[in-house]
Phi, psi and omega in degrees: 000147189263145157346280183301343180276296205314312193290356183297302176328295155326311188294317188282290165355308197256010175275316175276329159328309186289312205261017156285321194272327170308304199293331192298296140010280165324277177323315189266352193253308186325308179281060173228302178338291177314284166325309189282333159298334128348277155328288175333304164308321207289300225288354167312278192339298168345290209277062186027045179218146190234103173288124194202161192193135206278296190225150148212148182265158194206107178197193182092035147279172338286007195268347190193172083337120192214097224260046198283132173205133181266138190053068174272160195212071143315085197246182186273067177306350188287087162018350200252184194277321174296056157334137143196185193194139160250151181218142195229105154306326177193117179252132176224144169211152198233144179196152175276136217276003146285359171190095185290324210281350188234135188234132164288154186227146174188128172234100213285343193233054155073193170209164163204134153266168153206162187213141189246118193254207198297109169107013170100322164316149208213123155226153159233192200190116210238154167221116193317288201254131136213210184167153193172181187215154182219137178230122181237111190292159183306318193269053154077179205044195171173203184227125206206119179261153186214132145219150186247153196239142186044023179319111183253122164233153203238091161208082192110304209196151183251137179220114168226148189246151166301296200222133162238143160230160193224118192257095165251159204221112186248138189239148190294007157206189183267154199282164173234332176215164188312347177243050178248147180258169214246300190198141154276092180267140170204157178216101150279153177224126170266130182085009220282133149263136169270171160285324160242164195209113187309116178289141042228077139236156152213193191289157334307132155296121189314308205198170194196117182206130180208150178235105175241185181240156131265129210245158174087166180284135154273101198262155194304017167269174190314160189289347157287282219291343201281335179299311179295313166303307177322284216309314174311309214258048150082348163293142176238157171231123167295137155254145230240336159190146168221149188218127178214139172231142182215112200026276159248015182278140185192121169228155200205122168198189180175136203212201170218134178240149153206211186212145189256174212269028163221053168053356160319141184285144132235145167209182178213094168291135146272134164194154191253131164238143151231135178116001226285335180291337178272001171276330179281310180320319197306315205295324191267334165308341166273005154100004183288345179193163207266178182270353174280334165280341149328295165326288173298289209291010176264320190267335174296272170000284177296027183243345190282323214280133139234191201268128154296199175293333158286348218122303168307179188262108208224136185246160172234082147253185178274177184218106174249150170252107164224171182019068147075016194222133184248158217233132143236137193030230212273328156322125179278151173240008169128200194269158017078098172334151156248158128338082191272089164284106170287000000 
């Protein structure tokens, strides 16, 4: 046999060898896949919640993993009236058999929540489309993007949007003092309908968008006493950038929020407005201020005003929340959203 034959033979040999030993690979982390979402599921229950699926599939060799599963259910187990549960008709997430820790996630035929809250109210929350991703760093925690495509909620009021994404931030463990973060969040909206809307705006608002942490340990009880805690032991939550544009209206900032000792928002903000005369009107048209302090707060304001990047009249001031009451610079803008703790 010639040279050139025998190392071909060799070649082919250790070709197939290897992809005998991938598949083999393969075969065994896929059924290792199917279990472990399995498990996963049982260990849910701890926290009261029950993961359940009509079927799932295991498939994408040789190149991925690809994980399917239908008439997915996520519900609520906790003994109270505040019940809630999401459904996925077909859920799928894909990942590369080189890093099992990062998965594309996509749910081509939508989703809806519904969560049953205080007094008998119900809200829910519908999506055509979504798709998102989960990244679980080597030292524990990760990160998980979720976007929804025509999102609709029902709660109190109807709100729909073009476009929602949604940003979570897990840190590998739980904080121990306020200045360890807790969980990270940001959310942007394209398009937000309101249910009403205050003249001179109107639907949509373009855009809307802020990311904050929350810092310090949050303990697992009801949302009053869990609230107190946080607040004792010293958490805040940053807003770490919020943008929100609505015709001419534009604001930009980035603060501290906490809670005062009748669980109430204070806070202290920088933030740049423009457009600050349709926010005082929006304000006195929702019954939020009265039009005569409109009025000093327009001329306190311009004195403030500079030209921005377009031109328009733009102020760079603080935004403050206290005693129930909210501030931009020196301008009052009326009480301060409250807080309802059931």
């Amino acid at each position: 046999m010639r040279r050139p034959t025998r190392l071909g033979l060799a070649v082919a040999v250790l070709l197939v060898a290897v992809f005998g030993a991938y598949s083999a690979f393969w075969f065994v982390v896929a059924d290792r896949l199917e279990g472990g979402v399995a498990q996963w599921a049982a260990s849910l229950r701890a926290q009261n919640l029950d993961l359940s699926w009509r079927a799932i599939r295991v498939g994408g060799f040789p190149l991925s993993f690809r994980v399917v599963l239908s008439q997915v259910r996520l519900s609520d187990l906790a003994a109270t009236a505040l019940s809630r549960e999401l459904q996925v008709p077909l859920l799928s997430g894909n990942a590369s058999p080189w890093n099992l820790r990062s998965w594309q996630l996509t749910a081509p035929d939508g989703l809806s929540a519904t969560a049953n809250l205080a007094a008998g109210a119900v809200a829910t929350l519908s999506a055509h489309k979504a798709s998102g991703s989960v990244a679980i760093a080597d030292e524990g925690g990760g990160t998980l993007w979720l976007g929804l495509s025509e999102p609709v909620a029902e709660a109190g009021g109807h709100l729909a949007a073009r476009d929602a994404e949604l940003w979570l931030t897990l840190p590998p463990h739980q904080p121990q003092s306020h200045t360890e973060r807790a969980v990270g969040m940001a959310v942007e909206l394209q398009e937000l309908s309101l249910p009403t809307v205050p003249a001179p705006f109107r639907n949509p608002v373009d855009e809307i968008a802020f990311g904050v942490t929350a810092m310090g340990p949050v303990p697992g009880s009801p949302a009053r006493q869990a609230a107190a805690a946080w607040r004792d032991s010293g958490g805040t939550l940053e807003l770490d950038h919020f943008a929100l544009r609505w015709g001419t209206l534009g604001i930009t900032g980035t603060g501290t929020l906490a809670l005062d000792s009748d669980l109430q928002p204070i806070g202290g903000f920088s933030a740049a407005v423009e457009g600050y005369n349709e926010l005082l009107k929006a304000l006195v048209g929702a019954g939020r201020m009265r039009a005569g302090d409109a009025r000093l707060a327009q001329l306190a304001l311009a004195m403030l005003a500079k030209a921005g990047p377009d031109g328009r009249p733009e102020i760079a001031t603080s935004f403050t929340i206290q005693d129930g009451e909210m501030f931009l610079g020196p301008a009052k803008l009326g009480k301060a959203p409250r807080i309802v703790w059931e």
